[in-house]
N, C-alpha and C positions, 0 to 999 in steps of 0.2 A: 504494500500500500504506500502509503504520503502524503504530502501536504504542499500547497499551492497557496501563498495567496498574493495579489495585486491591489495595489490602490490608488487611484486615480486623487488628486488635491489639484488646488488650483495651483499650486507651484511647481507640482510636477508629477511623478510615479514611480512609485514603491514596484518593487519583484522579489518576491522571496519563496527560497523552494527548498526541501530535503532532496535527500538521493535514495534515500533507502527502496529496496524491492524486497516483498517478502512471499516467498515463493512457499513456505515450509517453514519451523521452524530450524528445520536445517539447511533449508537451502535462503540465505539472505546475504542480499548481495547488493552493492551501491554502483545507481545508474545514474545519471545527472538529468535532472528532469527540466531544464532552462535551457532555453536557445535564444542569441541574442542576431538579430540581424540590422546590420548597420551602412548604412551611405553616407558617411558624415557629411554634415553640410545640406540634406534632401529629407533623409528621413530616417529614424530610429524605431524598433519592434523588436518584442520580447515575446515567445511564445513557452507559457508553461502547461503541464504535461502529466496529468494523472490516469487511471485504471491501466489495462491490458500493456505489458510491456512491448510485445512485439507489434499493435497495433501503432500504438503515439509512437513509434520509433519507424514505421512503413511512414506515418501522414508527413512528420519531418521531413524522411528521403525524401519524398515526393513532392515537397512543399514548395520547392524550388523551381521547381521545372510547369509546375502544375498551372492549367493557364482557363482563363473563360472566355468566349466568345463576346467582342465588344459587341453590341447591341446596336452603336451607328455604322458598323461594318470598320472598324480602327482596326487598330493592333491587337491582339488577343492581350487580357488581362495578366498582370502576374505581380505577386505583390512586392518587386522592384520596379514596377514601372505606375503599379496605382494609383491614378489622384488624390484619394481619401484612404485612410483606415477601414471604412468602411467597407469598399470595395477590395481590400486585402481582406479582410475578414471572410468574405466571399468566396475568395480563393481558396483560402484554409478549409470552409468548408465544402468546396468540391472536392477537398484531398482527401478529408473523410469520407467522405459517399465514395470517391474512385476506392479505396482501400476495402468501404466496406461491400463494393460490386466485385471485386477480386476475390477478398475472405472473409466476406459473412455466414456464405453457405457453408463450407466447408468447418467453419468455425461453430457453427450450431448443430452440424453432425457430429462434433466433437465434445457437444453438451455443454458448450460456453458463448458467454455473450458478447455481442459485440461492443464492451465497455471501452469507452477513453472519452474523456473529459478534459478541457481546455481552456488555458483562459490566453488573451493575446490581446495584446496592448502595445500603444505608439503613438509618435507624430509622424504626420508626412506636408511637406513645405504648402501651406497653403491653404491650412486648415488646425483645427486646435486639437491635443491631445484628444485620445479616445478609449478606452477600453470594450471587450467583448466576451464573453463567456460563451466558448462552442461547445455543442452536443453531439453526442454519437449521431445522431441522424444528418448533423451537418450546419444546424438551425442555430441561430446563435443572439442571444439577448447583451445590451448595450450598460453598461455602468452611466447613473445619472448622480445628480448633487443628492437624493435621499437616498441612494443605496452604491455609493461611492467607493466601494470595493468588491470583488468576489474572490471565493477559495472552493479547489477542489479538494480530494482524496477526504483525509480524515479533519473533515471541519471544524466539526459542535467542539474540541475541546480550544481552541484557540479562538471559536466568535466572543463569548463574551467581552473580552479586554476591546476589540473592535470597535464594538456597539458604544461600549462606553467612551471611546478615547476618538475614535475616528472622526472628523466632521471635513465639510471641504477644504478648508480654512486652516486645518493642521498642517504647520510647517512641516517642511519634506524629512529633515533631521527626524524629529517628534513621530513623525510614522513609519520608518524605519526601527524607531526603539519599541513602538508598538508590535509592528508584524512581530519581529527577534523577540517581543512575552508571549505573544500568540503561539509561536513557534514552541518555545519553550513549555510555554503547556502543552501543549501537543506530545512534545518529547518526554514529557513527566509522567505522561497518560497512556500513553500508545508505543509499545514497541514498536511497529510497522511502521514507523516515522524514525527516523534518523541521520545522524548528522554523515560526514560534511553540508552545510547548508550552501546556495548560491543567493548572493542579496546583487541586486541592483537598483540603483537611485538616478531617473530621469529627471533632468531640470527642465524646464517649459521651455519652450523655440529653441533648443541648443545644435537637436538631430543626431547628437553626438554622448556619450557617457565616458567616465573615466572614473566612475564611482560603482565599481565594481569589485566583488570578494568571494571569496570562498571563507567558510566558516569551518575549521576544522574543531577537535573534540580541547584543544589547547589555545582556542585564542583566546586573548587577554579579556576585550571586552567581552563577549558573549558567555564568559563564564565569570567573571562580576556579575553583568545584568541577572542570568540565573540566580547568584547567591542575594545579590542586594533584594532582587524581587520577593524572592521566598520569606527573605527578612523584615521587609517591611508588609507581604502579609498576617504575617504570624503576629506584626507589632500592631498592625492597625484591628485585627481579631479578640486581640487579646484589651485591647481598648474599649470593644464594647459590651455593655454591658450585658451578662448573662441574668436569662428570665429567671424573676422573684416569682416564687410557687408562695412564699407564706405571707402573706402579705403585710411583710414589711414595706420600708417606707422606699416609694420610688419615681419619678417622672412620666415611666413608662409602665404601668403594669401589663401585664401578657394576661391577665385572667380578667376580660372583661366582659358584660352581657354586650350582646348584638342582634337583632333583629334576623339579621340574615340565618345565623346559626342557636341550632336548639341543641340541648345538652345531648352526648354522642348516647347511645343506647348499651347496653351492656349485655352481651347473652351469658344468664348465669345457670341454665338449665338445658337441659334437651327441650322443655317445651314451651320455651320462650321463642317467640316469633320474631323474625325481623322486622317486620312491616305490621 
């Protein structure tokens, strides 16, 4: 399995991804699920990369080459030569549908799905930052100002820090330290999630990055942030207050009447009813 996640801000774009593949617990193995494609100076894209290993590793190869029929009769599409995002997005997703017109049959006579999940985001000269979230069928939904990020593979343990911290308006710094705690619960939570990580940090109109890394199990930061995070949960938990059952004296009591709720029922026999 793994983890993916992307964030679009008005300053720029977050990419951050694990490697790990877990095939078994004996067969685990690190893949690098990021690919960065670059024209400096025109246009920047990032495509990251969750489910079926050997699928997102076909859409890749073929991502390249892979072209659509311009519709005014032009130059076939391909996303070096695209006008928008948008229209690369396009392209990505004819790579999955070509992939899955090759190995879908054969892959569900084999009693497996045609899983891979995607997320691929950029600039291209002439138009503003965008992000995408593609699906195995090829179809693919847009990142806006209320849902200003998406993640694949193992999500639910790294959305909440997100929700809480993300908005458009977060400096590009500040959402990199968010993805790297997301990340890290993830990593707390789920073996199938593992390190080396790949982080990348897009600046707005640049077309270019140089803020690029690999995260291995020794770098300085990313194992601070782990220990300082853990610490200042445990300090900010331990700050509040735990619920008064006697009713002592308190600001907040936990045992109050509410309308909503009637006292819970008790089965103290076989012939007590629930209802």
């Amino acid at each position: 399995m793994t983890y993916c996640v992307a964030i679009k801000l008005n300053a720029g774009l977050v990419f951050l991804s694990d490697s790990r593949t877990n095939a078994g617990l004996d067969q685990i193995s690190s893949f690098r699920k990021m690919m960065v494609y670059e024209k400096a100076g025109e246009r920047f894209m990032v495509l990251l990369s969750a489910g079926n290993l050997s699928i997102s590793q076909s859409v890749r190869e073929i991502l390249q080459t892979t072209q659509l029929k311009d519709e005014n009769d032009g130059e076939p599409i391909t996303i070096w030569n695209a006008k928008s995002m948008f229209d690369a997005a396009r392209v990505l997703g004819a790579a999955v549908r070509h992939v899955h017109e090759r190995d879908g049959a054969a892959l569900k006579r084999s009693g497996l799905d045609f899983n891979v999940s995607l997320i691929f985001g950029g600039q291209i000269r002439g138009e503003g930052m965008r992000l995408f979230q593609v699906y195995s069928a090829g179809n693919f939904i847009e990142a806006t100002s209320e849902t200003p990020y998406f993640q694949v593979g193992e999500s639910k343990y790294g959305k909440p820090v997100l929700d809480r911290v993300i908005t458009p308006d977060t400096p590009l710094d500040d959402a990199a330290k968010c993805a790297l705690v997301s990340m890290d619960s993830t990593l707390k939570s789920n073996l199938s999630v593992g390190l080396p990580l790949d982080l990348v940090l897009y600046e707005v109109d640049r077309f270019t990055s140089d803020k690029i890394v690999c995260i291995g199990t020794d770098n300085p930061y990313f194992t601070m942030l782990r220990e300082r995070w853990g610490e200042k949960l445990r300090d900010v938990f331990d700050s509040i207050e735990s619920p008064n059952w006697s009713g002592g004296a308190t600001e907040v009591p936990i045992v109050v009447p509410h309308a909503q709720c009637k006292p819970l029922k008790k089965i103290s026999t076989p012939q007590d009813k629930l209802v």
